[in-house]
Backbone bond lengths (Angstrom), bond angles and torsions (degrees), N, CA, C in turn:
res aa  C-N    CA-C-N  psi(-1)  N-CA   C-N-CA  omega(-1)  CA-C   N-CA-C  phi
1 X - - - 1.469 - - 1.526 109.08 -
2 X 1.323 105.01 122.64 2.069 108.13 177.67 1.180 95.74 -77.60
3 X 1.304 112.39 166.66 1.545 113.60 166.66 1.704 94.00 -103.08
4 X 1.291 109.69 143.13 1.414 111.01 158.32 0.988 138.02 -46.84
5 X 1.613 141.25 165.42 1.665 140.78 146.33 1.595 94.68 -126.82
6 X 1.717 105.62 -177.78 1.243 122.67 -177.56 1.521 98.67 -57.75
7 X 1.659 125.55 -57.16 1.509 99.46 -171.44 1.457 110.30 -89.28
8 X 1.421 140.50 -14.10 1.048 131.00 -159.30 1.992 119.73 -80.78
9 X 2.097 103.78 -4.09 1.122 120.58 161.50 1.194 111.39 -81.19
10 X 1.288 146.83 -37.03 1.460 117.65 163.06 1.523 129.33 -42.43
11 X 1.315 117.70 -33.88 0.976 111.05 -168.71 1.887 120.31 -91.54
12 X 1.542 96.79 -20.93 1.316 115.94 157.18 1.508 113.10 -46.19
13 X 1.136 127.33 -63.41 1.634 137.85 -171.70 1.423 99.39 -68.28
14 X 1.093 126.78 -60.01 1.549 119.51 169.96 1.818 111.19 -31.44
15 X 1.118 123.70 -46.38 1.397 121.01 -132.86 1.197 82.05 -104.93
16 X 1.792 146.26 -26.18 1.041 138.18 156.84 1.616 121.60 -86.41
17 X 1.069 116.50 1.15 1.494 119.97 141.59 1.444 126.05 -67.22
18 X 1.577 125.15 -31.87 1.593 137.39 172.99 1.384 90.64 -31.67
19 X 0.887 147.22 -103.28 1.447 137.35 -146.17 1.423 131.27 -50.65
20 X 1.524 107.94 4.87 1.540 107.47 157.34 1.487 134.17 -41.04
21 X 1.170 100.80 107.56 2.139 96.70 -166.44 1.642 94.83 -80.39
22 X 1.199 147.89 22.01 1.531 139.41 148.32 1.413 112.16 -95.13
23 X 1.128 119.80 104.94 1.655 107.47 173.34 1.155 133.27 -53.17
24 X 1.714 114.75 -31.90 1.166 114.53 178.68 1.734 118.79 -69.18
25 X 1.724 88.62 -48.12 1.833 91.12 168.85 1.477 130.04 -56.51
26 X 1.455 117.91 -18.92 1.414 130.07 162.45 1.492 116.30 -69.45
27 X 1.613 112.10 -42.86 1.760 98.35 171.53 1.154 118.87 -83.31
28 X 1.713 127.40 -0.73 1.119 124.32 -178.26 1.377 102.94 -101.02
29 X 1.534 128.49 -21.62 1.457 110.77 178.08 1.492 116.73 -86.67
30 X 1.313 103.38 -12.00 1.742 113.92 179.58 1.144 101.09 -56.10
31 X 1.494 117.37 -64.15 1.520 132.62 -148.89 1.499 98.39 -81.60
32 X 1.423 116.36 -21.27 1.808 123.71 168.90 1.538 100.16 -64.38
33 X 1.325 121.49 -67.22 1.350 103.85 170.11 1.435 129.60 -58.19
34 X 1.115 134.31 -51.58 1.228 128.15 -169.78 1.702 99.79 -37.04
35 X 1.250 113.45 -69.62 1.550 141.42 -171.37 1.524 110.35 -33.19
36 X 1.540 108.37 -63.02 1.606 116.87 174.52 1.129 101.70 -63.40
37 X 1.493 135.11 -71.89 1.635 128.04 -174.26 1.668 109.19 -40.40
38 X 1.132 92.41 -52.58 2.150 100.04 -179.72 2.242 104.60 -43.75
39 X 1.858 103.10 -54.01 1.291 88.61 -179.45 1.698 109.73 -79.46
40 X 1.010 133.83 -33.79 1.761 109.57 172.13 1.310 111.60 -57.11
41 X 1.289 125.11 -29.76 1.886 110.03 -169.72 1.684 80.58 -78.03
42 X 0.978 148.35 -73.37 1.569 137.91 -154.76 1.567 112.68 -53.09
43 X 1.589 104.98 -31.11 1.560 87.15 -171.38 1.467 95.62 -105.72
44 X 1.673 124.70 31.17 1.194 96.16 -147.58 1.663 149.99 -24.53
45 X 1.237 88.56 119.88 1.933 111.33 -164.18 1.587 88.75 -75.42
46 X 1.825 92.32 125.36 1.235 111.02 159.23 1.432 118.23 -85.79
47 X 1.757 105.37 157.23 1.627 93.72 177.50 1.459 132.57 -70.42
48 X 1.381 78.06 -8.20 2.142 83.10 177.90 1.356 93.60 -74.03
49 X 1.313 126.42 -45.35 1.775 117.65 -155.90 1.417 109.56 -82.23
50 X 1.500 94.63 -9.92 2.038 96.61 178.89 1.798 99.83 -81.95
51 X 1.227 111.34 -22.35 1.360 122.82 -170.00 1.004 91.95 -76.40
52 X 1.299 136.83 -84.20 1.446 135.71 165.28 1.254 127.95 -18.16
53 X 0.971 125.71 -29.88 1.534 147.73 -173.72 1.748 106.15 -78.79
54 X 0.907 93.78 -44.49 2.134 114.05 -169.16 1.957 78.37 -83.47
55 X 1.202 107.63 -57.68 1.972 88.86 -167.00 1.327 107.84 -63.82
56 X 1.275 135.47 -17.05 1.191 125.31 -178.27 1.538 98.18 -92.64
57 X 0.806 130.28 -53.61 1.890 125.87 178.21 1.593 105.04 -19.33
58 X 2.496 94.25 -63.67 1.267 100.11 173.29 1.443 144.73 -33.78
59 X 1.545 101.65 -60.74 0.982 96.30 166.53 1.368 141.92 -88.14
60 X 1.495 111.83 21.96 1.161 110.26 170.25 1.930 110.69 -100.17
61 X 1.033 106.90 -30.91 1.694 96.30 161.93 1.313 109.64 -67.14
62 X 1.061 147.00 -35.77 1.759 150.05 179.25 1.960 109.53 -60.57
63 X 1.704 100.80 -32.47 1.596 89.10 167.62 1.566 111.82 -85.07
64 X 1.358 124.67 -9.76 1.489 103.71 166.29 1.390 128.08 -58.13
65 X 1.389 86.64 158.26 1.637 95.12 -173.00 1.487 102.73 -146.97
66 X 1.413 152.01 159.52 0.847 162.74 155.45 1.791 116.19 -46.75
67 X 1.303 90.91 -16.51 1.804 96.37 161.85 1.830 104.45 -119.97
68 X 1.146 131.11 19.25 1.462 123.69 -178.30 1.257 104.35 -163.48
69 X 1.338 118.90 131.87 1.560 118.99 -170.66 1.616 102.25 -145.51
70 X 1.715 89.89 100.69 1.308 113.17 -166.17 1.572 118.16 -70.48
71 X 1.442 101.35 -11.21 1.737 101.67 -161.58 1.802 83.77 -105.28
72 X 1.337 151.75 9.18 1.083 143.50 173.39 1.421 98.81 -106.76
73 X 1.145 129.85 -36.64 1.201 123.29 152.93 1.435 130.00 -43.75
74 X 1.353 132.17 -49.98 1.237 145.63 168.38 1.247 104.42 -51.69
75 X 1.412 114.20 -62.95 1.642 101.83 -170.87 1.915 107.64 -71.82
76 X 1.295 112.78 2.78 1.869 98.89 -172.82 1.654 75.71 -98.74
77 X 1.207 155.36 -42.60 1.098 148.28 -154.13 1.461 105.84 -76.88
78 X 1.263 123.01 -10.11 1.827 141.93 -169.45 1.343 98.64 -94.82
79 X 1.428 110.93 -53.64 1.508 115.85 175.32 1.744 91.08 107.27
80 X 1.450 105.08 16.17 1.731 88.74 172.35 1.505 115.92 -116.69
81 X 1.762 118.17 18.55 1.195 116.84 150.01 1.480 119.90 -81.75
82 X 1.558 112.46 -20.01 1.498 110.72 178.58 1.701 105.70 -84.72
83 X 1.443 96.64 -34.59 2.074 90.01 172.04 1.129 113.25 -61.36
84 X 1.392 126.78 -3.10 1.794 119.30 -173.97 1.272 98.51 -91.82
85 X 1.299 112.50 -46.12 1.532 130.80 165.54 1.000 134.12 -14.37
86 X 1.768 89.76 -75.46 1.664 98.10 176.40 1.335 115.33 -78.48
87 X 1.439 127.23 -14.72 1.863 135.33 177.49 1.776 99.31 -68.74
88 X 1.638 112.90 -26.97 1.395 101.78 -148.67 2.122 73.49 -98.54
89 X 0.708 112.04 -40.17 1.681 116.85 -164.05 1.632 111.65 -58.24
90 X 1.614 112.16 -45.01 1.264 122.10 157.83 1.370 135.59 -76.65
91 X 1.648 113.59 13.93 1.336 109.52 -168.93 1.840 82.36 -124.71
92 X 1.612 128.49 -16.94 1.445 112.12 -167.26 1.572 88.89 -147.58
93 X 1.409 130.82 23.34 1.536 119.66 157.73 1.912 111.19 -97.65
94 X 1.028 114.29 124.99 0.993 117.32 177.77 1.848 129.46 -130.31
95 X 1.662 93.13 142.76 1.002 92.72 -175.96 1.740 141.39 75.46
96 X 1.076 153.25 -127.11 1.799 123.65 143.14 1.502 123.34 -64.10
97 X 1.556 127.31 -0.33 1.502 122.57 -149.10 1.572 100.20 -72.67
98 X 1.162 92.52 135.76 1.704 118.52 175.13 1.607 101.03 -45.60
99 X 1.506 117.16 125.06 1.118 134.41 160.06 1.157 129.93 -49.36
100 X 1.370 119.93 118.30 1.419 143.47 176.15 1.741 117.45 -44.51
101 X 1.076 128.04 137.25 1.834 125.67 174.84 1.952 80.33 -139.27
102 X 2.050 82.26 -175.94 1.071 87.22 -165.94 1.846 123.07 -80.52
103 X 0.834 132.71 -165.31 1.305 132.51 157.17 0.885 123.96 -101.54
104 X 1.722 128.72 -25.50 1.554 127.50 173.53 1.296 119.38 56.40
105 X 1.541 97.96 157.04 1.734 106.22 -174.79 1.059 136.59 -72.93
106 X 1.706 116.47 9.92 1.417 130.52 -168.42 1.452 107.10 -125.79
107 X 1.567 102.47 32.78 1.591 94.17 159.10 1.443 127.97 -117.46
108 X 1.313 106.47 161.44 1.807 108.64 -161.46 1.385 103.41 -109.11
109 X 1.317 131.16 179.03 1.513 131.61 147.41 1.422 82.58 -120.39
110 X 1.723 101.04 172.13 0.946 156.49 159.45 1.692 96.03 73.05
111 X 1.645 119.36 42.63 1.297 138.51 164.42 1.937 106.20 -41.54
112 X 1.434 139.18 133.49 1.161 140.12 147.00 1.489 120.77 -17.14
113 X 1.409 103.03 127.72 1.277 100.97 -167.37 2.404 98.03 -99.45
114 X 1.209 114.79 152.48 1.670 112.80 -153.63 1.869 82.64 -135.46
115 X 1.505 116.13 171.66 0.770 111.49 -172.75 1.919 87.71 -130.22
116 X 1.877 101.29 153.25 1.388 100.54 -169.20 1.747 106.85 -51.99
117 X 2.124 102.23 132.41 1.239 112.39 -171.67 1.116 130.08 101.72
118 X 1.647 116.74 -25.53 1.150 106.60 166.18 1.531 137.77 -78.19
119 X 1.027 124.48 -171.81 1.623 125.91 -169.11 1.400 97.22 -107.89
120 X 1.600 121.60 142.99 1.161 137.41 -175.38 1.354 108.76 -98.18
121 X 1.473 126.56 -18.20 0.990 149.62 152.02 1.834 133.62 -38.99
122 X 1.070 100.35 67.94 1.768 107.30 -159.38 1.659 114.75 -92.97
123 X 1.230 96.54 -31.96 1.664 112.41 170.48 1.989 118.37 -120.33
124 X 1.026 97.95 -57.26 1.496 108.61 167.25 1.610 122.41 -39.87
125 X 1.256 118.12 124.83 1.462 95.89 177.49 1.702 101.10 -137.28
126 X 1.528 138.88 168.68 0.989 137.47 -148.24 1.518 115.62 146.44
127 X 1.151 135.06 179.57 1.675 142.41 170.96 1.446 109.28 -59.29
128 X 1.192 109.87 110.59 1.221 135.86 -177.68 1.784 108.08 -62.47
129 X 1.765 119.26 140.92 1.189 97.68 -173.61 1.622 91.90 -153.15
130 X 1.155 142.50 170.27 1.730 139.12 -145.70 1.157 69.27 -146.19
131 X 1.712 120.79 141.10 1.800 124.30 115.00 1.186 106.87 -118.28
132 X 1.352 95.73 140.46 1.914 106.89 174.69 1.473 109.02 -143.69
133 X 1.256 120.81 -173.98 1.245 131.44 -146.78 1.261 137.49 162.78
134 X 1.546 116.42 -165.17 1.648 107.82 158.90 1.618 76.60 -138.08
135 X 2.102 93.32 -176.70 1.114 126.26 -178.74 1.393 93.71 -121.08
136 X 1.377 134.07 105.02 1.480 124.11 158.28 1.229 117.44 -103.11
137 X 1.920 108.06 164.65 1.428 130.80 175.95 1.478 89.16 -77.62
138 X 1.705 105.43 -173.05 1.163 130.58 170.26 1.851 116.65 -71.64
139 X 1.554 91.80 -6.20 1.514 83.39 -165.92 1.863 93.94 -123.77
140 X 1.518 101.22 25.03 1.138 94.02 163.86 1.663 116.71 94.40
141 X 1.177 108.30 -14.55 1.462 126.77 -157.09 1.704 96.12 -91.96
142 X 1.809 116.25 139.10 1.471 100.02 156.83 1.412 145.15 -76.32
143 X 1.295 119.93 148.55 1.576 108.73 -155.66 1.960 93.33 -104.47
144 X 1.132 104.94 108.18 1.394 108.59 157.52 1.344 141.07 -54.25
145 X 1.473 115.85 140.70 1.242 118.61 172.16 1.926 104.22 63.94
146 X 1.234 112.55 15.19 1.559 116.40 172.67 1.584 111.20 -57.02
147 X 0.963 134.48 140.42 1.230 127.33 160.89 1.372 124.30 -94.83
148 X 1.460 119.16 137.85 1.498 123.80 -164.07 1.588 107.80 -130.48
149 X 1.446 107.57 100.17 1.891 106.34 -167.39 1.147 91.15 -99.47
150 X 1.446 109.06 144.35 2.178 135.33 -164.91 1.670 86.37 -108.83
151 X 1.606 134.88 123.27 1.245 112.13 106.03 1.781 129.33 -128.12
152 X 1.295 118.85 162.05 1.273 111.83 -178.91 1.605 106.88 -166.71
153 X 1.296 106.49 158.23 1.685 112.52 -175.97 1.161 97.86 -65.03
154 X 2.233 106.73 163.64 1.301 104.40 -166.84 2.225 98.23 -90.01
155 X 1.045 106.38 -172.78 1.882 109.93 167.31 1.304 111.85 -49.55
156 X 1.583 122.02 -10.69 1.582 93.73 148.76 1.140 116.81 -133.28
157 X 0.894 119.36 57.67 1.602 147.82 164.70 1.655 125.28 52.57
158 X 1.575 106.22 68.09 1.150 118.55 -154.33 1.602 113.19 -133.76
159 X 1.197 141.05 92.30 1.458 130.71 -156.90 1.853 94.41 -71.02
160 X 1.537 116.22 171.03 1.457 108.13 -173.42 1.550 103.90 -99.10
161 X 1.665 97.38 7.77 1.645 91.11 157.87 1.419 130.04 -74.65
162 X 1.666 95.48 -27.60 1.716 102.09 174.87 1.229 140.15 -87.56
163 X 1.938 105.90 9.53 1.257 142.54 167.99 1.706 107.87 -63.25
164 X 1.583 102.77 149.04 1.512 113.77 169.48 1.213 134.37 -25.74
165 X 1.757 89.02 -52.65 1.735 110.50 160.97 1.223 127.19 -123.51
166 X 1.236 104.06 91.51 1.642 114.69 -177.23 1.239 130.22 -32.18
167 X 1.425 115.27 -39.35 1.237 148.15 150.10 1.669 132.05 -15.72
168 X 1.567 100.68 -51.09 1.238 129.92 173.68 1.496 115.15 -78.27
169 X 1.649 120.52 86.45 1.781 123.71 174.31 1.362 95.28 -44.71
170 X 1.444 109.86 158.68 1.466 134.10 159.53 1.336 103.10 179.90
171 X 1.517 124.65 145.02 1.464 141.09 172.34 1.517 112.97 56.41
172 X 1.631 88.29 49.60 1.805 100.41 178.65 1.893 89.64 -155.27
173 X 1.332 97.63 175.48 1.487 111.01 -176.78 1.294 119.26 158.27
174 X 1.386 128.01 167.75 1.546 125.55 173.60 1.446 99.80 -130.63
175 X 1.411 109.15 149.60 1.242 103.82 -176.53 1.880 100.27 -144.89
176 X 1.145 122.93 174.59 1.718 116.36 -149.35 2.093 87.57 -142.89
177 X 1.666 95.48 122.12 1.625 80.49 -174.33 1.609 109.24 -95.45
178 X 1.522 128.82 -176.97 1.235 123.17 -142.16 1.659 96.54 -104.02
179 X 1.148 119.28 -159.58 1.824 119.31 -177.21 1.234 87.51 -49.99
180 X 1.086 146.71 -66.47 1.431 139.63 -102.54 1.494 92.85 -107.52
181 X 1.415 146.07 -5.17 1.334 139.51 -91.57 1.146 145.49 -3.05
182 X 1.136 120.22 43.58 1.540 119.71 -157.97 1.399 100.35 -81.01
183 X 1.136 146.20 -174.61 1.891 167.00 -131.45 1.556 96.26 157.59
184 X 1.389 95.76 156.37 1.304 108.01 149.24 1.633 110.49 -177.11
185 X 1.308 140.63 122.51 1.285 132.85 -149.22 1.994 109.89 -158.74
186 X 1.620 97.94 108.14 1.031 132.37 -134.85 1.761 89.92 -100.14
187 X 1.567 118.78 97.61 1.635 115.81 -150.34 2.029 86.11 -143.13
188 X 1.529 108.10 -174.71 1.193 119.14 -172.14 1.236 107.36 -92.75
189 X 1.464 134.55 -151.78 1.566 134.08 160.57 1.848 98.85 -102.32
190 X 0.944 99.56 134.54 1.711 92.86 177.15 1.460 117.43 -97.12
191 X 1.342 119.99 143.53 1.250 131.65 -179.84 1.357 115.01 -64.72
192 X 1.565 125.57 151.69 1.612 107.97 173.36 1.999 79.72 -106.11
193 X 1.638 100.34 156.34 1.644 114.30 -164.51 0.940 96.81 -135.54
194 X 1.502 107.41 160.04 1.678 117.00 171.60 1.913 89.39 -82.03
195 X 1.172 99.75 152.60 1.757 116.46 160.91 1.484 98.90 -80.39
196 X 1.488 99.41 153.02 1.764 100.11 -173.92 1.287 117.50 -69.82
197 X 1.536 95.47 128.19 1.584 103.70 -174.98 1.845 112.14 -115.06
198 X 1.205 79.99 51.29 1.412 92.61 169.41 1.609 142.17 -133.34
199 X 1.656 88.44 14.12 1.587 114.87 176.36 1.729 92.89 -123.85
200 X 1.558 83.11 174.82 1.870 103.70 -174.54 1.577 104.89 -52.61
201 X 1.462 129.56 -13.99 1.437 110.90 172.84 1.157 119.47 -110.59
202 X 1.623 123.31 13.29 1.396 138.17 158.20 1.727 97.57 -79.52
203 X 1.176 105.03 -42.65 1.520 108.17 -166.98 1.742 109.98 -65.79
204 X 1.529 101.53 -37.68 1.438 118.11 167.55 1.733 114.81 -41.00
205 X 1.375 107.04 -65.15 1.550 123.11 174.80 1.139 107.25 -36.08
206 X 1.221 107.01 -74.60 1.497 123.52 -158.24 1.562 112.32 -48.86
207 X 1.620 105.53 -47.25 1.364 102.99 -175.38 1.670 108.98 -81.52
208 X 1.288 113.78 10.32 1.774 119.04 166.83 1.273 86.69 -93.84
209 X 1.091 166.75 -86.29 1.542 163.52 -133.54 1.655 110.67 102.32
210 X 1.352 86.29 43.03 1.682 106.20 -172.26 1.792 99.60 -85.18
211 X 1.181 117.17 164.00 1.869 118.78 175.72 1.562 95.99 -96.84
212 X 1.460 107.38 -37.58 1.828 91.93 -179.44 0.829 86.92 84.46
213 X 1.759 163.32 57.57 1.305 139.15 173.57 1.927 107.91 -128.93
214 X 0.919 143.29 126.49 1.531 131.42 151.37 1.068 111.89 -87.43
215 X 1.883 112.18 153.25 1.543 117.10 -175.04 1.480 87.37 -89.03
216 X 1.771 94.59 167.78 1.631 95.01 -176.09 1.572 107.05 -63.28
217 X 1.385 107.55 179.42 1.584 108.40 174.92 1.296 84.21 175.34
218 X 1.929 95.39 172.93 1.871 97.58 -175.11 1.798 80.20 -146.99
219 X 1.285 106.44 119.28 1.520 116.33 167.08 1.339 100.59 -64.21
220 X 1.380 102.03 153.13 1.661 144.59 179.67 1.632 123.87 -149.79
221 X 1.563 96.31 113.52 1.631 106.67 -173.15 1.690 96.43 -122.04
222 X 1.536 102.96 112.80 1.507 109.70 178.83 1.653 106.98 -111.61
223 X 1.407 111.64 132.45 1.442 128.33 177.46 0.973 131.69 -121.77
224 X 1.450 139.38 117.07 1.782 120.54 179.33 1.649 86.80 -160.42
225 X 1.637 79.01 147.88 1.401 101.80 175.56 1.382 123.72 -53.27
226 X 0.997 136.96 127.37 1.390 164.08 -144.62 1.446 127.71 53.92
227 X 1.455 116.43 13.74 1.534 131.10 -159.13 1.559 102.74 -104.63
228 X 1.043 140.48 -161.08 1.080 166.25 161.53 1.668 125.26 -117.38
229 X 0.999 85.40 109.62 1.914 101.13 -177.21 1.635 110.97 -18.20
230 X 0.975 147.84 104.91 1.552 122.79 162.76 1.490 102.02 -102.77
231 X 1.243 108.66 120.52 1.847 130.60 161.59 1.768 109.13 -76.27
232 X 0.972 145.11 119.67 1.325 144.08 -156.95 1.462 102.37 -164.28
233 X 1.495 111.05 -173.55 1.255 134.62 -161.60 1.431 124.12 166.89
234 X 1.632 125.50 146.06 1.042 108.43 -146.18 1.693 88.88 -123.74
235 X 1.030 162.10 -159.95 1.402 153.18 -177.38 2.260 106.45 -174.33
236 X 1.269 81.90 132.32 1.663 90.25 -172.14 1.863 102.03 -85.02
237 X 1.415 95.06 89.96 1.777 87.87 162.89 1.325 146.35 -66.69
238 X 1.510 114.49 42.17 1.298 129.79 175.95 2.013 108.78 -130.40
239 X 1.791 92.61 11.60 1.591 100.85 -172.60 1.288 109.69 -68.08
240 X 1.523 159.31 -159.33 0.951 159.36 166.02 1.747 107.57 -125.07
241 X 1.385 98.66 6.80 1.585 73.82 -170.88 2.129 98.79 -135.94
242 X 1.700 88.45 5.09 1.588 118.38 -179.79 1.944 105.30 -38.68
243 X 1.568 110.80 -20.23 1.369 107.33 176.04 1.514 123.77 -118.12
244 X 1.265 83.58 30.85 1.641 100.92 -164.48 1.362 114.21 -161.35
245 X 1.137 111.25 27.76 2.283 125.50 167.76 1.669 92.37 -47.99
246 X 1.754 93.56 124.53 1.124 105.38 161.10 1.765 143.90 -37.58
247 X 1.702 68.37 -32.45 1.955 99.53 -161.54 1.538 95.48 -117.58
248 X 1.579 124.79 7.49 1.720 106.47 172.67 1.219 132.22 61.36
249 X 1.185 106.16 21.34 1.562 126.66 178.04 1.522 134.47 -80.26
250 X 1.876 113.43 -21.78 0.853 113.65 169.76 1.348 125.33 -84.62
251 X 1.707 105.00 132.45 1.824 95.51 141.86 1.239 127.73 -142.23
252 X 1.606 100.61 177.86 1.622 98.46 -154.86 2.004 121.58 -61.19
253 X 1.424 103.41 -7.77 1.182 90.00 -169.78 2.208 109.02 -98.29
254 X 1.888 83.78 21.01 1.533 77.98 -172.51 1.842 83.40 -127.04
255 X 1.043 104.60 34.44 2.059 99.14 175.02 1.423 92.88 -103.83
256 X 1.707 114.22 133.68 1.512 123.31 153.78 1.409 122.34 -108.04
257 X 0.743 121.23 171.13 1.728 141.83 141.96 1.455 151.99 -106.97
258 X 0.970 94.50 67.68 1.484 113.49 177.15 1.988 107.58 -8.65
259 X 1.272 90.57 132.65 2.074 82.40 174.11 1.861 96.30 -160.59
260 X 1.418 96.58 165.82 1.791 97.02 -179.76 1.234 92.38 -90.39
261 X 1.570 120.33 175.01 1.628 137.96 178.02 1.282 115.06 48.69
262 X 1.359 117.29 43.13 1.160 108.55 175.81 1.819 113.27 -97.18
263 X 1.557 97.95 121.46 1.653 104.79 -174.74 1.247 107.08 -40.22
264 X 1.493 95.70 141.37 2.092 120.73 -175.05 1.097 130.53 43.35
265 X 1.952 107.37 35.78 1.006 120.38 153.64 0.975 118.49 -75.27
266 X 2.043 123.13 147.51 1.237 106.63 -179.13 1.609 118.65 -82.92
267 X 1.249 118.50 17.95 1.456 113.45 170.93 1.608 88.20 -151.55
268 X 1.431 140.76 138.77 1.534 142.14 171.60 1.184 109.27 -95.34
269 X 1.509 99.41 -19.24 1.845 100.02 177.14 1.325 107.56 -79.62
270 X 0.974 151.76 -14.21 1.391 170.91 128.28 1.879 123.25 -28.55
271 X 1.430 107.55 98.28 1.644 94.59 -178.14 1.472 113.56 -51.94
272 X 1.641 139.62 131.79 1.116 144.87 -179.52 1.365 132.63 -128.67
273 X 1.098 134.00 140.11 1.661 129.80 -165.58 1.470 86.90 -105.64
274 X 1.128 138.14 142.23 1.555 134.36 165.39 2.021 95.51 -121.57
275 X 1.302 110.94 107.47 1.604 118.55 -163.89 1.912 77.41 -121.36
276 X 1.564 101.12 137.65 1.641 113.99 166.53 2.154 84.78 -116.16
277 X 1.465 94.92 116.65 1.698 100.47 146.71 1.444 120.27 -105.27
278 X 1.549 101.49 140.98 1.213 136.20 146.09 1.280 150.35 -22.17
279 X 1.198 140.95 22.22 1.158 132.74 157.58 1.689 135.71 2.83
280 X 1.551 114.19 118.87 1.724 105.49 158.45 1.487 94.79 -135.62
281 X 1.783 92.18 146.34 1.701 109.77 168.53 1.691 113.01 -35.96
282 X 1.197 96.57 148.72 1.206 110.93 -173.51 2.131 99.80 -101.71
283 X 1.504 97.23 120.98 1.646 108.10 169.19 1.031 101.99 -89.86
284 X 1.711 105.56 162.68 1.353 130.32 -142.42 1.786 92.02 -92.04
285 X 1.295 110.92 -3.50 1.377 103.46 177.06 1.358 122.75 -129.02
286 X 1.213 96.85 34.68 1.769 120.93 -171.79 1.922 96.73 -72.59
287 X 1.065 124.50 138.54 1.137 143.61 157.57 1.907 109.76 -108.11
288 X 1.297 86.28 168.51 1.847 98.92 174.86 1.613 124.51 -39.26
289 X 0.883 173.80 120.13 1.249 154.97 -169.47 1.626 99.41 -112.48
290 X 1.549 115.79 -0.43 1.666 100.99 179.72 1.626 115.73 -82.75
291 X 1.043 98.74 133.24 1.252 128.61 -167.89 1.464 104.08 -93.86
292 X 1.238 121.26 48.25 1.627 122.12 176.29 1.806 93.78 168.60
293 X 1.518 120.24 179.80 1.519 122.60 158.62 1.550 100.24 -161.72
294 X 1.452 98.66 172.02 1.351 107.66 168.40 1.538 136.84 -71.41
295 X 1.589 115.36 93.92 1.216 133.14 -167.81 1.633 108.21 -14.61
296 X 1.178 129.94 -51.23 1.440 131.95 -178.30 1.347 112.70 -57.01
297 X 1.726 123.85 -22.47 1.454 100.82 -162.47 1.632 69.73 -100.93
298 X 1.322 146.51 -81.94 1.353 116.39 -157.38 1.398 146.59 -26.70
299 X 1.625 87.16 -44.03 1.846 89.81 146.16 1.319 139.53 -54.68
300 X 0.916 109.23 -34.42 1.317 115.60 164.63 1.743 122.43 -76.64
301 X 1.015 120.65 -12.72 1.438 133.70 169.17 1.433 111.88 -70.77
């Protein structure tokens, strides 16, 4: 038996990790250790701050909830749910396809299904706002029967997860576009919000001298058979905080501007974004590309 030193335990834990029968989980826990041991010897971590370190972990799995998922928050506030993002977006977006954002912790399945035009807007009320569009292939063509799921906070910037009753959908929906692919989805203006700053990763912010704020935006999850998932989002470029997302989510080729009369809207009296997404074929070894899920099923995991 050696006795250890500061570096000669990394390599100890490695070498009784070797027998991991997953390969992938073996190069990913190696390089997990190397990495964590690498930042305590540099910053050397005191034991109070490792202590500290474990209560904040704590209590950040202890504020989940099946409607709030505190540890996806932490990592979009790190900026390493958008680095997965952009590694996973540049390694399987191809070609013109509309750029990937995040998915965030406030999304649901099995959202209300609306028919093209309607308002997602069931309780919420506020300035009315149109996006429409198409859904295209790679070759330009519309993709039918695509499905296009809406969510976003209501006009004062509130997802209906962070409502009384969580329970209760509002300012979300899926909607299915026509032969041609067309969409069109008839929603409020959305607020840009602080993320909740009232758990250990609000508390995190705050004591960086961070605002905690996202610009508004209205997520978009498009699906169709034989395509490739695109997770997206659309961002209001008149936000104030559009250069400065808490969570690093914006980019420039997914910022709009809302305006009246805009041709083949279905109402002109109506401010409208008219956004055409992108589509690419889906490979046979495509995995998920969302970069967030719906707090309830992890809880439940």
């Amino acid at each position: 038996m050696a006795d250890l030193d500061e570096n000669s335990i990394t390599e100890a834990v490695i070498a009784q990790m070797s027998t991991t029968a997953d390969p992938r989980m073996k190069t990913v826990m190696e390089s997990l250790v190397r990495h964590l041991h690498g930042f305590a010897r540099e910053v050397r971590l005191t034991p109070d701050e490792w202590l500290q370190a474990i209560g904040f972990l704590t209590r950040t799995g202890q504020t989940c909830t099946p409607a709030r998922q505190e540890f996806i928050l932490l990592s979009d506030t790190l900026g390493l749910s958008r680095l997965v993002n952009l590694m996973d977006d540049k390694a399987n977006r191809m070609g013109d396809a509309t750029e990937a954002s995040l998915l965030g912790p406030f999304y649901r399945e099995a959202s209300p299904r609306f028919e093209m035009g309607e308002s997602i807007a069931k309780h919420a009320t506020g300035p009315e706002l149109i996006v429409f569009g198409r859904v295209l292939n790679e070759k330009g063509e519309g993709v039918a029967n695509a499905s296009v799921e809406v969510w976003q906070t209501d006009a004062e910037g509130y997802y209906d997860l962070q409502a009384q009753d969580p329970s209760q959908m509002d300012m979300r929906g899926q909607f299915r576009t026509d032969a041609e692919g067309r969409y069109a989805v008839r929603t409020l203006f959305p607020l840009g919000y602080y993320i909740p700053m009232d758990g250990p990763v609000g508390a995190m912010v705050t004591a960086q001298g961070r605002h905690g704020c996202r610009p508004a935006h209205i997520h978009m999850l498009i699906g169709a058979e034989g395509y490739r998932e695109l997770v997206t989002a659309l961002y209001l470029g008149n936000d104030q905080y559009i250069d400065s997302d808490v969570v690093f989510g914006v980019s420039e080729s997914l910022v709009v501007r809302p305006e009246t009369g805009v041709e083949g809207s279905p109402d002109p009296a109506v401010p409208s974004v008219r956004y055409d997404f992108h589509v690419a074929p889906r490979a046979a070894h495509d995995k998920t590309g969302r970069v967030g899920a719906d707090p309830s099923k992890i809880a439940a995991e």
